[in-house]
N, C-alpha and C positions, 0 to 999 in steps of 0.2 A: 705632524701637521705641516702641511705644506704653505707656502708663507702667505699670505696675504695682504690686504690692503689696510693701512692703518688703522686705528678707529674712528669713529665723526669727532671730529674737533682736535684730533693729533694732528701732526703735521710730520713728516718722516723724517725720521730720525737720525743724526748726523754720529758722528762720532767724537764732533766738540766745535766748540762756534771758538771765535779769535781772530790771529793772524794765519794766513793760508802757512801750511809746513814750510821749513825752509829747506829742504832736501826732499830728493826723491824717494829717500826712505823713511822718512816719514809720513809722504802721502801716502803709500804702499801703506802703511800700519792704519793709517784713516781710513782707507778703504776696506780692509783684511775685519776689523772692527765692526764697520757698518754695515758688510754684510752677516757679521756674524749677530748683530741685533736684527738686521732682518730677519731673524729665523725667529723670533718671537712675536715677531707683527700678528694682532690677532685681529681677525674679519669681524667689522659691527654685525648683531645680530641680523636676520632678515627674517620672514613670516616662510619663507619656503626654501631655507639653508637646507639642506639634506642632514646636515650634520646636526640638526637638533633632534633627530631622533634616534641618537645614538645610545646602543644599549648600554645598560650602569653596568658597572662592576668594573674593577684595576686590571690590567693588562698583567699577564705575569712575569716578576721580577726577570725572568732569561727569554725572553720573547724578542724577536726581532724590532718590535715596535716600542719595547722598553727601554732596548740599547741603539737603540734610533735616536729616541727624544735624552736619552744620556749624553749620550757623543754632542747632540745638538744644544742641552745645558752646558755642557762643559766647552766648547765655544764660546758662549756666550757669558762665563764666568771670566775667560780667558782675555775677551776683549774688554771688558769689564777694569780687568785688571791692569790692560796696557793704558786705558781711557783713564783711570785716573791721576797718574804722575802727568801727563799730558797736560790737562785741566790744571793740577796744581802748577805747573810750569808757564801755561797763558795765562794766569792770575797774575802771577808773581811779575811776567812782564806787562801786561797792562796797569798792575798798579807803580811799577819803573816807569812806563810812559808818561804815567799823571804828573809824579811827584818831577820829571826830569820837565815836562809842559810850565813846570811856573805854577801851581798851584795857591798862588801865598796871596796876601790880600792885594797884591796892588796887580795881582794877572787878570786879563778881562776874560767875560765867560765864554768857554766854547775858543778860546783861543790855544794856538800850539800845538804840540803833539800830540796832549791828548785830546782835540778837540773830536776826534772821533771815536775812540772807546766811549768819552763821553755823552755822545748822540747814540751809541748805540744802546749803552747801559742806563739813559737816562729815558726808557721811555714809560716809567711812571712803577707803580705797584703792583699794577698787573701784567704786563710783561715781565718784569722781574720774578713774580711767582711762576706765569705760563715757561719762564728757562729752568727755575727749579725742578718743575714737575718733569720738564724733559729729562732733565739731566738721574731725574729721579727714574725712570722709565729705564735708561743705559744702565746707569750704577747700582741701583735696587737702594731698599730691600722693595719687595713686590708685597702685596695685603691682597687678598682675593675675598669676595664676600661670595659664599656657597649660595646660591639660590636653587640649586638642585632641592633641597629640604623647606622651602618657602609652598612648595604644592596646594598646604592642605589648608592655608589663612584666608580667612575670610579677606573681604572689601576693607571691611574695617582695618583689619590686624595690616594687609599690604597697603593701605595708607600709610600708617604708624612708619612700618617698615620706611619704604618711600623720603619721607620724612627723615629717618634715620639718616639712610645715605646721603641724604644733602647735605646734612651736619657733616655729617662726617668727612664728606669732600669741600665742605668748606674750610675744616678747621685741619687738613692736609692743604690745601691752596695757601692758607695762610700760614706753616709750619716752617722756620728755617731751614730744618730739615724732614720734606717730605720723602711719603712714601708713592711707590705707584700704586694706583687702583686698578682691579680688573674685578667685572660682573660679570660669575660665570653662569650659566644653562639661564640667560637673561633672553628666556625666545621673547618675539612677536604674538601678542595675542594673550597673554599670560595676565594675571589680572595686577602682579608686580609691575610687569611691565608698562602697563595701560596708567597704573597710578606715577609712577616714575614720569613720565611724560605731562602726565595730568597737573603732581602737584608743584613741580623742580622746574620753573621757566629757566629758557634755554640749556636743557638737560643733553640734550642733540651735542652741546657744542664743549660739554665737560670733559679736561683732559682727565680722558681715563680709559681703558680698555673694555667692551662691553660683546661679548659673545656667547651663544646658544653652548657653544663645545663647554666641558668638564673639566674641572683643572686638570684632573688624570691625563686629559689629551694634550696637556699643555707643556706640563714638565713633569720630570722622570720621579716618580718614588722620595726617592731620599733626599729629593730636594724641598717636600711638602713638609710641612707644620703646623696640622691642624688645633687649634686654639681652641679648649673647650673649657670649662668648669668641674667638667668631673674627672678631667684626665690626673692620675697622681703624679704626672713627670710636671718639675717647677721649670716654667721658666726664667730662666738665667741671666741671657743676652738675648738680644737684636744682631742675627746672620745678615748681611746683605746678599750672601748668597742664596740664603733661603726662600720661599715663597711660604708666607703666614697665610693661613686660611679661616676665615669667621663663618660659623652658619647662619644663615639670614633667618631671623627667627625673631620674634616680640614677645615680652612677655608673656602674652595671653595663650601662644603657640607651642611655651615651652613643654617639652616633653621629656621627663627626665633620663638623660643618659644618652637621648636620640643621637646627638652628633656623636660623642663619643663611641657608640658601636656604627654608627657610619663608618669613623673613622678607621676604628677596628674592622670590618670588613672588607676595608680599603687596602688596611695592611701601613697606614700612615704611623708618623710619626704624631705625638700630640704631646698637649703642655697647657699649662694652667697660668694664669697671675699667681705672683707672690704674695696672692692677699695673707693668706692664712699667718706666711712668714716676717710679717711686717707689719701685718693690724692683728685690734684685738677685737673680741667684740665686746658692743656697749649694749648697757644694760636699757631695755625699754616696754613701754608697758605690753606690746605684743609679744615678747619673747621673739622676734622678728630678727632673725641674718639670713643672709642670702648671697652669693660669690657670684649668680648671673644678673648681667650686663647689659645694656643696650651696646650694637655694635657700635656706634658713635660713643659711648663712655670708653671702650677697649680702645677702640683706636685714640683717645684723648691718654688711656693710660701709657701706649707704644710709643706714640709719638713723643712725651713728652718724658720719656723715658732715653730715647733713642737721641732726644737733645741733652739732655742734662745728665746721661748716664746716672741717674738716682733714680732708687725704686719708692720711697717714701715720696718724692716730691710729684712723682707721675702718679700714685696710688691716691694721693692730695687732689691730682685736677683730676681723676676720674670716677673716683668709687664715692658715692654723696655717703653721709651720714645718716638717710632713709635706708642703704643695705644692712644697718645694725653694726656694721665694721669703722673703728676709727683709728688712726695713728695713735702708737702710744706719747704721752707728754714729758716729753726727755725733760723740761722744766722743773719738775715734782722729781726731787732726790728720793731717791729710795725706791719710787716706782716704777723704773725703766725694768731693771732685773722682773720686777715680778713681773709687769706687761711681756716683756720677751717669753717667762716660762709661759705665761696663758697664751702667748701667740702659735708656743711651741705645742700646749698642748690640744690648741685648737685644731693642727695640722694632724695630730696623734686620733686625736679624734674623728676628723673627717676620713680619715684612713681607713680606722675599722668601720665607721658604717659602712664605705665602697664595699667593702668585703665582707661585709654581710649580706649587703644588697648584691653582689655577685653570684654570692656562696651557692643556690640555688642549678644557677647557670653552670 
């Protein structure tokens, strides 16, 4: 993909806000950095992009266009990784300037040295979050919502939808540590698209990346993570190299397995929540569990997963107690062991249906 212009409401991307380098080699690394995020600038959708009618199917892993967008991920991992001792380096000295400014009760405000970090970093809660999500944009990790799969939803179902993604980008605007967004095969004209505008005042101006092109067009192969429920690979960890993919999909839409042989036909990589390995199910009068998600509960899972490195306390703010799934109650001696075998052999069990429900195939 050839680079393009930011998205609505980005603003281009630097390779780190602070005091200007103090050497010339450092600007040199500023620069070398920032144009290697330019190579991921992706163009806001348009009604007459050419490139939204690009045919589906993955590039092949040895194709000139596969080791293109390789070379051009691995740039961009690279600057990545010079960008953040950088950043931890201008922290470190802006919070030396505060503490050297006289910060103690009797210093008046806005006085000293650090009266300017202070103006700069003091411009309320939401520039404060508008610098995370930048910084979240360079550093990763990246979250893609597939609307390639969103086709076949009623009005009703891309409301819902719609809806979804505002949460979602709300409760990344507000996450210590966020993730970036990007909406991909998000054309002009699309009835997602129309409710997105319709239901999300000032949707125009949300930082996030929003374009017709396909992730396949966006980054190489092995750098995707498609997220599904039925995949049996656990996920583990939070990559910041990696790029996490959701299918845009509502309950009413679900179709069992869809994304998952998407993803397989894609040749992607995939992964599950650790529901199985971490809850148990509870007993109710519907005989009711279910492991799929609204994409705003997943993303409440990652995110708060991705802050608190605990998979219990993320599995807590995302998965309600309507999916039939609940943490076990490490309080009751005795019943931790047996919660963990029945979590075990809930996972034992969803195993062999997949494989039964493959067998066929």
């Amino acid at each position: 993909m050839e680079p393009g212009p930011a998205a609505a409401g980005t603003g281009p991307v630097t390779a780190g806000t602070g005091p200007a380098a103090g050497s010339e080699a450092e600007e040199e690394e500023e620069e070398e950095a920032a144009e290697a995020l330019r190579l991921l600038r992706i163009e806001p959708s348009a009604g007459d992009d050419p490139r939204a009618e690009r045919a589906g199917g993955a590039a092949e892993p040895g194709s000139r266009n596969a080791l293109r967008k390789r070379r051009r991920w691995q740039r961009v991992l690279a600057a990545r990784r010079g960008k953040r001792p950088r950043e931890r380096q201008r922290r470190r000295a802006r919070r030396a300037a505060a503490a050297a400014g006289g910060g103690g009760p009797g210093a008046a405000p806005g006085s000293g040295p650090a009266a300017a970090p202070a103006l700069r970093r003091g411009r309320g809660p939401a520039a404060l979050a508008a610098e995370r999500l930048r910084e979240a944009r360079a550093a990763g990790p990246w979250l893609c919502v597939d609307l390639g799969v969103a086709g076949g939803m009623s009005e009703k179902e891309s409301g819902r939808l719609a809806s979804q993604i505002r949460r979602l980008y709300g409760a990344n605007r507000r996450a210590a540590r966020p993730f970036w967004l990007c909406l991909t095969e998000f054309t002009a004209g699309t009835p997602i698209y129309q409710q997105c505008f319709r239901m999300n005042d000032g949707f125009g101006a949300y930082l996030m990346d929003t374009t017709p092109e396909s992730y396949l067009d966006l980054f190489p192969l092995e750098a995707i993570v498609y997220l599904t429920p039925d995949s049996e690979n656990v996920l583990e960890d939070i990559d910041p190299s990696k790029v996490y993919v959701l299918g845009g999909l509502v309950d009413e839409s679900i179709h069992k397995q869809l994304t998952l042989r998407r993803a397989r036909e894609q040749r992607l990589q995939t992964a599950r929540l650790p529901i199985r390995e971490y809850m148990v199910r509870a007993p109710n009068a519907r005989n009711y569990h279910c492991e799929t998600l609204a994409i705003n509960q997943v993303f409440d899972v990652l995110s708060t997963y991705y802050e608190t490195r605990s998979w219990p306390a993320a599995l807590r703010a995302g998965v309600s107690s309507g999916k039939g799934y609940v943490l076990p109650d490490a309080g009751e001696q005795g019943d931790t062991a047996q919660s963990a075998a029945a979590a075990r052999g809930n996972s034992a069990l969803r195993a062999e249906e997949l494989h039964r429900q493959e067998a066929p195939a």
